[in-house]
N, C-alpha and C positions, 0 to 999 in steps of 0.2 A: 470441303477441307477434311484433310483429316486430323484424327486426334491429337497432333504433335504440337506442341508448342513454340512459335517462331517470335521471332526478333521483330521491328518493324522493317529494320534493314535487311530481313531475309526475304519477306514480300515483295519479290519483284513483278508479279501481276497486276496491271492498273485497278483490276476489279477489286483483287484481294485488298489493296493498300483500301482504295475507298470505304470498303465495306469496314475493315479496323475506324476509318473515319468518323461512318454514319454511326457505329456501335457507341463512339464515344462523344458525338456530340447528342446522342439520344438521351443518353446516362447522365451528360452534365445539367442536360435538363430537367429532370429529376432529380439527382444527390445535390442540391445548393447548399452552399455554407449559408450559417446562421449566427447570429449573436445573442446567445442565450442572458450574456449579462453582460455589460460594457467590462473589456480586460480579462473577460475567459480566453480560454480557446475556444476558436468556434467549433460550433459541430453543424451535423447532419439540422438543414430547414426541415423541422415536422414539431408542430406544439403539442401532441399526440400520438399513442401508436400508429393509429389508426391511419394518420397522415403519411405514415412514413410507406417508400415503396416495397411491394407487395416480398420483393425478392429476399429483405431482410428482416421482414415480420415476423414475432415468432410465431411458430406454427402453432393448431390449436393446442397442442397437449401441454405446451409450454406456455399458453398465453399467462403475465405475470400480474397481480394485483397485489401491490405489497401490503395495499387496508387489510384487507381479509386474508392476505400470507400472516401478517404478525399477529392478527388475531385471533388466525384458526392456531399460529406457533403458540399463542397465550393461552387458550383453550389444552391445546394438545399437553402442555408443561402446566397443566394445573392451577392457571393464575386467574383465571377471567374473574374472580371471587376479588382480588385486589385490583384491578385492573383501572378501574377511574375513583381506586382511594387515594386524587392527589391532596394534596397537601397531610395527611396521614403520617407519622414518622413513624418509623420501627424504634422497638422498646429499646436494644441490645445490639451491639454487632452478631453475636450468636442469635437472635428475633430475624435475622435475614435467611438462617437457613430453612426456617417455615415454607420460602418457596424455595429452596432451593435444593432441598432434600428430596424431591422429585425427580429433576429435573437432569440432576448432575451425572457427570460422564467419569472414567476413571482420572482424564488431564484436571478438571475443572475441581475434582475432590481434592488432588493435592494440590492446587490453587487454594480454596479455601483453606485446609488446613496450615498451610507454612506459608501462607502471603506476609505475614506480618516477619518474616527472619531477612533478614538484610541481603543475604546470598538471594534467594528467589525475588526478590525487588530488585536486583541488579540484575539477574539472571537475564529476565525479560529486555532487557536491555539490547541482549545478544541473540535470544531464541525466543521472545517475545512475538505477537502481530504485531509489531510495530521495530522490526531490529536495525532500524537505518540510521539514530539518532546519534549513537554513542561515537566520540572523536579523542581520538590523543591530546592529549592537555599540553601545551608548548609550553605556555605560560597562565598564568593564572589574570583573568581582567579585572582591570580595575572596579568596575562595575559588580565582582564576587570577593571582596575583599579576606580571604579566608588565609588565615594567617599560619603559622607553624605552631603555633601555642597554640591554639584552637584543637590540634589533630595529632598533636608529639604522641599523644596515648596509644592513639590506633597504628601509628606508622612502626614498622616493626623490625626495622632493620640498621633503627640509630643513626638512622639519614635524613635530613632536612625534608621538611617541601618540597622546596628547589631542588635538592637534591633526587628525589624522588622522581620530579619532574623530570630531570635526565636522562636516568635512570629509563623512561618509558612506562611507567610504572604509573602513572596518574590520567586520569580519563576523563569528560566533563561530557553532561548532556544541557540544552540552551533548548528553551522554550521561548524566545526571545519573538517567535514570529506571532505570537497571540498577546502580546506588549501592546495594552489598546482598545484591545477586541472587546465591540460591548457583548453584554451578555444577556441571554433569551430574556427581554420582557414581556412577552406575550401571553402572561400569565399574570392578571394584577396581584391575585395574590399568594403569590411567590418570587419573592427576592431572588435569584442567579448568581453565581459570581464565576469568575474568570482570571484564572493566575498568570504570570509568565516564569517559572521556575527554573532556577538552575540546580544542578547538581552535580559534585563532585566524586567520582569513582577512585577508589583505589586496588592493584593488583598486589595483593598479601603475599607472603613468602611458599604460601600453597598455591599459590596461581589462580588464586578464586579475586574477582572482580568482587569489590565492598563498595558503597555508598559510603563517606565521610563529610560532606557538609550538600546543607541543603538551602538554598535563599527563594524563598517564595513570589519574588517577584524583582524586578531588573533594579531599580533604583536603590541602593545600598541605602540603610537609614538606621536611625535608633528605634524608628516602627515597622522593620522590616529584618531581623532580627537571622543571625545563621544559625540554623539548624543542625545538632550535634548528633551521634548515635549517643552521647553521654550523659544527652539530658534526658529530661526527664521520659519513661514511655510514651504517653501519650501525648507529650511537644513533637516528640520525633518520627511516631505512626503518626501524627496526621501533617507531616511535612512530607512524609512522602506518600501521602495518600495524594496530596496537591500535587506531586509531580506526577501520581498515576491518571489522572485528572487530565491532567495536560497535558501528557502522552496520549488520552485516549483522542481526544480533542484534534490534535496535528496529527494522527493516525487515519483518522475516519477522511477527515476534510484532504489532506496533500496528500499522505503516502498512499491513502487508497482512492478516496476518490478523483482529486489531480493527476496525480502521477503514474498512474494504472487506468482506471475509466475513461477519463479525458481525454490522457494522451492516445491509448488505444481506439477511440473515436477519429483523429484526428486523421491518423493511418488506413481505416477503413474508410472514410467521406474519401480523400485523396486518393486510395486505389479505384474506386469505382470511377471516380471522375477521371483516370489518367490512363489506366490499365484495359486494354482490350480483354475478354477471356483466353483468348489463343495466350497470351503474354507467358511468357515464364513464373517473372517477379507475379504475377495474379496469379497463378496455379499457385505458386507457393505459399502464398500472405493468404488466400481465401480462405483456409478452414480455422487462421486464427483470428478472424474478425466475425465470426460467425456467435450472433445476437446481440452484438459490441451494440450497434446502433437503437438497437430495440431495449435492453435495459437500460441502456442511457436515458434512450430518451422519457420510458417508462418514473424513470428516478424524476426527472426535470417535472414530469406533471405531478405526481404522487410524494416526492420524496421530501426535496432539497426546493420544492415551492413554497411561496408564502402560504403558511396555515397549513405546512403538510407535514410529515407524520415527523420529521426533522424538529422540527418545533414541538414536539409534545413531552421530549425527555432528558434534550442537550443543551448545556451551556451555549453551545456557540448556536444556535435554532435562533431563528427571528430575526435573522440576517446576519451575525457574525460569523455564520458560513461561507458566508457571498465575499465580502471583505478577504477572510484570513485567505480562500484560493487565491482573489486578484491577489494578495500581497508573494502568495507563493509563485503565480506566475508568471510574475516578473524576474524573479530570481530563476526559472526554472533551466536547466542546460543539458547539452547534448551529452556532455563528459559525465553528469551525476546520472543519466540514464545507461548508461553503458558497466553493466556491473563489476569488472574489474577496475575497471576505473571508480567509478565510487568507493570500492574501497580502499582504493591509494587516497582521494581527495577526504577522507575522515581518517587518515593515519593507522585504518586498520586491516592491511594487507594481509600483515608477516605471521604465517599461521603458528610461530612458535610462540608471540610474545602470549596469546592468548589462543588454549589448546578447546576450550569449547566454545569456540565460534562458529556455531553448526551452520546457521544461514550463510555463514560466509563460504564456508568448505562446500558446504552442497550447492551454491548457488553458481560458484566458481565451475564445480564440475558439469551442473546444466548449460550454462552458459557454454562452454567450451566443447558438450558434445553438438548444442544445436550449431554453434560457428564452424563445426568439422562438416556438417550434415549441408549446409550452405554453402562452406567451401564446394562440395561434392559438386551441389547442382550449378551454383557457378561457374564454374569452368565445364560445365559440359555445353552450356550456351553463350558464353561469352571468352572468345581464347587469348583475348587481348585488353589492353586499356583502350584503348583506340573504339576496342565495340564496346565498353559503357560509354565512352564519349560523344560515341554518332546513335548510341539510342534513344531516341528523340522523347519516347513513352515515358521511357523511366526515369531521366530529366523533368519532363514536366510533373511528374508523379512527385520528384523531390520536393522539387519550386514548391508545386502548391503546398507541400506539408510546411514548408519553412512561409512562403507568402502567406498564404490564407489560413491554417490554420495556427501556426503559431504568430500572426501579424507581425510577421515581417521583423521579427525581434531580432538582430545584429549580437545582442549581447548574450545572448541563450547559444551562442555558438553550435545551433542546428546548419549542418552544412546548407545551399541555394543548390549545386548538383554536386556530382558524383566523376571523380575522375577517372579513379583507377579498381581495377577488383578486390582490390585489399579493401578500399574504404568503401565499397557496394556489401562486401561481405558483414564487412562491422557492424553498417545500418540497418539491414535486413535481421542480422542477429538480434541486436536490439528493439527491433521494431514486435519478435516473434518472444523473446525474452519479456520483453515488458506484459505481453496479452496472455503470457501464459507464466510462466513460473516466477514472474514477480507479483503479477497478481494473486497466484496460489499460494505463496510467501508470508502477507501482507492480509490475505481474507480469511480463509478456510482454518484461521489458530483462533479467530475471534470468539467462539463460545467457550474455550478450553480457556481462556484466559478473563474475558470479560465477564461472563457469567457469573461468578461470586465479586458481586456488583460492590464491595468497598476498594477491591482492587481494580476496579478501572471507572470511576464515577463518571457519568455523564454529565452531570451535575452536579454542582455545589452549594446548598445552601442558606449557608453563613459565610461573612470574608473571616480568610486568612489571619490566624493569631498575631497582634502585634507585638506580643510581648512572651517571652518564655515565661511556665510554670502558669500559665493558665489551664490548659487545656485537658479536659475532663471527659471520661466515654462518653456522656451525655451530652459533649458540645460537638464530638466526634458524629456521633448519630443525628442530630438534629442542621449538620453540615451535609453529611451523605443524604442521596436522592430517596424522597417520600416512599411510599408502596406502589403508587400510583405509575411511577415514574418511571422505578425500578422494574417494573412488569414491560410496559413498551420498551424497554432497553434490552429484556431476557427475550423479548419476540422475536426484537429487531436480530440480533446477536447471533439467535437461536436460529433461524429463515439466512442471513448470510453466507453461516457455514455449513449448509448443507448443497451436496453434491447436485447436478439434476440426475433424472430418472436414465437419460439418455446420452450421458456424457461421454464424451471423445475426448481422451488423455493424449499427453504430448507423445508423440508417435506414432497415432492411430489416424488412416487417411481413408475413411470408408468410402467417400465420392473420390473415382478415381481420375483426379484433374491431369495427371501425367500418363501417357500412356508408353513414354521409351525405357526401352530396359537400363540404360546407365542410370536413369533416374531412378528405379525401383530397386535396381544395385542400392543406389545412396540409401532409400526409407530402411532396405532392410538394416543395413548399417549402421544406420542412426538409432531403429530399436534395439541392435544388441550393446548399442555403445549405453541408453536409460536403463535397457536392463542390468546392465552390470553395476549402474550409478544405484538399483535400485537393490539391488542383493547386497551392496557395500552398507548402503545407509541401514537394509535390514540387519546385517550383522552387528553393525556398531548401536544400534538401540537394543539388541539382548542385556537382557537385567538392569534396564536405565529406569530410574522410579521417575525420569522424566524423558521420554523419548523425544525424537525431533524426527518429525518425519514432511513437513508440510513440503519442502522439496523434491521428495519422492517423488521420480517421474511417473507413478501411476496413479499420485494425487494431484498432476498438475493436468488440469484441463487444458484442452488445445485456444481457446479464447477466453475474452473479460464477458461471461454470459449470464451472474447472480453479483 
């Protein structure tokens, strides 16, 4: 053969077609699905790296041990001295900069310093690791009773609630899916707690997104109390310390480890088991699934196992991991992974109503160069609907992602196949979107935000105030995670968002799986359409005291590989 990429329906030699045959029934004998926990997705059979095939190991210079990653990261930032001070409280919220005065970067300094101002708590909302949560408010639920008298102070424009509400002008984040969750007891002695918070956002007459009520947990009560910016300081910093809390919670667990690791495993077990190398659709997906399987499965022995490093400094550790994914991956769907669509399904499209929604603007423009770059190579192999309908490979390559890896869920509205080019292009978009620049979205902000550790707690504690005008910096401190705690969290945090030695950004295809010129037509195309994405986003962070850059197409790696 030569290096060109065919169809199966282009093989019309008896040999060739077989040989595509015997390649792919060798491969399913090796890549088996597995069921790491009843109501995952499945991934790749191997309980080990070691286990897994040779082809998708990482190589030595990469091999990963997160023990001794977070430890050499706690060593390297100065910590190993606090490192198993659990149960230890810090004296002060300012007693945390001890470690952190080291450590810190220029993002993470104005983290600590203006965490506590309402604009940068909402901010994160929007340009956060974590910017998926925040939805247009229709109405207000029953379940967050917050009334017009509670908020007439802050509302500035001598319009109702309601009014406001119509207006488009009101916004709400629901931590509604950690409602339940127990919380790490794998430490006798330390108590855990675990909130499910809401919060109400308002857009002010400057166009800045404010926080105006805060309820700490789903069931409305005279013990569950709404949280005002009018009350008192520290009723209202440690209401929305609990929603940073359980932001960080549903960030680590769904948006980054579900909805980016998981599902990017999903796509890589199913190509290898479906896809010939000759394939098109394989040439294209192979350099974004490149180490998917090996940190995954590296996390499942070391990470996110019983007694693994997940348990030493998170609420949800000790199994509230396991639960809160199964509860996400019932819900999970084809329309909230596709990122235009996500943003119409949270009501936040319309890039006027809210002018710095950076994740949105830059994700939108990623999104739409890799769909240009796939258009490309689509139609140079396939010129009809008719040829995705008779391509027998990339059919089955669907099935299995919809059969076996998402078990066969009907309700997740992942297509079974593929009819026409329009909807092959969408999914491959999505499939390359998700391993590369949502995952770069969603990881690589984690030190710049998590790292001055009251702003994103891994832990909590103490429970939740039931009562206003209690709460005192020393209930605030002795709420937030020990020393002990807070060091495996600056490891952890610190080891996530760092680049590898050897990375491959989106657009960069050093194994050259394509050898036809329209094809290399396309790549070059595709990099001057990120670079242009990447000289805009430069321009527009000149003199920002807070830039956004984590969409930058030269910060998004080509797969989910840390």
């Amino acid at each position: 053969r030569d290096g060109q990429a065919k169809l199966p329906q282009d093989d019309k030699i008896q040999i060739l077609k077989q040989y595509r045959e015997k390649e792919l029934q060798e491969r399913q004998e090796i890549f088996r699905w597995n069921e790491w926990q009843p109501g995952f997705l499945l991934n790749i059979d191997a309980h080990t790296h070691s286990e897994l095939p040779r082809d998708v190991q990482f190589d030595t210079q990469k091999e990963i041990n997160f023990t001794s990653n977070y430890i050499k990261a706690m060593e390297n930032l100065s910590l190993n001295y606090f490192m198993n001070m659990f149960q230890s409280s810090w004296r002060s919220l300012s007693d945390f900069q001890q470690i952190f005065i080291h450590i810190s970067n220029a993002a993470s300094k104005y983290v600590m310093q203006h965490w506590q101002e309402d604009y940068i708590f909402a901010y994160q909302f929007l340009n956060g690791c974590n910017p998926v949560m925040i939805k247009k408010c229709k109405e207000i639920p029953q379940k967050f009773p917050v009334t017009n008298e509670m908020v007439k102070s802050i509302l500035q424009q001598n319009l109702t609630l309601e009014e406001e509400i119509q207006q488009g002008n009101i916004f709400m984040v629901d931590y509604k899916m950690l409602d339940g969750i127990p919380a790490n007891a794998t430490d006798p002695c330390t108590v855990q707690y675990i909130a499910a918070p809401m919060c109400l956002l308002y857009k002010n007459t400057e166009n800045k997104i404010l926080p105006i009520a805060i309820q700490i947990n789903q069931k409305p009560g005279p013990d569950n109390p709404i949280f005002l910016p009018t009350d008192a300081k520290y009723d209202w910093l440690l209401a929305k310390i609990w929603v940073r809390s359980s932001d960080f919670h549903i960030h680590q667990n769904i948006t980054h480890l579900l909805r980016t690791h998981l599902v990017s495993e999903v796509f890589a077990v199913a190509m290898y088991r479906q896809l010939p190398e000759v394939h098109p659709v394989f040439k294209l997906l192979m350099p974004h699934t490149h180490f998917t399987m090996a940190i995954n499965t590296k996390a499942r022995e070391q990470l996110i196992n019983v007694n693994g490093i997940f348990d030493k400094a998170n609420a949800t550790g000790g199994g509230g991991h396991v639960q809160l994914v199964q509860r996400a991956t019932k819900i999970l769907t084809y329309g909230s992974m596709c990122f235009p669509e996500a943003m119409k399904l949270n009501g936040m499209e319309n890039k006027e109503d809210i002018t710095y929604y950076f994740y949105r603007d830059d994700g939108l423009k990623v999104w739409e160069a890799i769909k240009n770059f796939i258009t490309d190579v689509v139609n140079i192999y396939y010129h009809s609907d008719k040829m995705v309908c008779e391509d027998t490979e990339l059919q089955a390559f669907v099935k299995d992602v919809f059969v076996n890896g998402l078990r066969d869920n009907k309700a997740s509205g992942f297509p079974e196949s593929l009819k026409t080019r329009e909807k092959l292009i969408e999914y491959l978009t999505m499939v390359i979107f998700t391993a590369s620049a949502q995952h770069a979205g969603v990881n690589f902000g984690q030190f710049d935000w998590c790292s001055w550790i009251p702003n994103a707690p891994p832990t909590m504690r103490c429970p939740p105030p039931k009562e206003k005008g209690t709460v005192t910096e020393k209930y605030i401190i002795e709420s937030l995670p020990d020393r002990g705690r807070s060091c495996w969290h600056l490891g952890a945090v610190w080891s996530l968002s760092q680049f590898q030695n050897s990375e491959f950004f989106l657009g960069m295809y050093p194994d050259e799986h394509f050898t036809e010129e329209p094809v290399k037509k396309a790549m070059l195309a595709f990099r001057k359409n990120l670079n242009d994405i990447r000289n805009f986003i430069q321009d527009r962070n000149k003199n920002k005291e807070m830039p956004y850059y984590y969409l930058s197409p030269d910060r998004i790696p080509n797969s989910v590989a840390v």
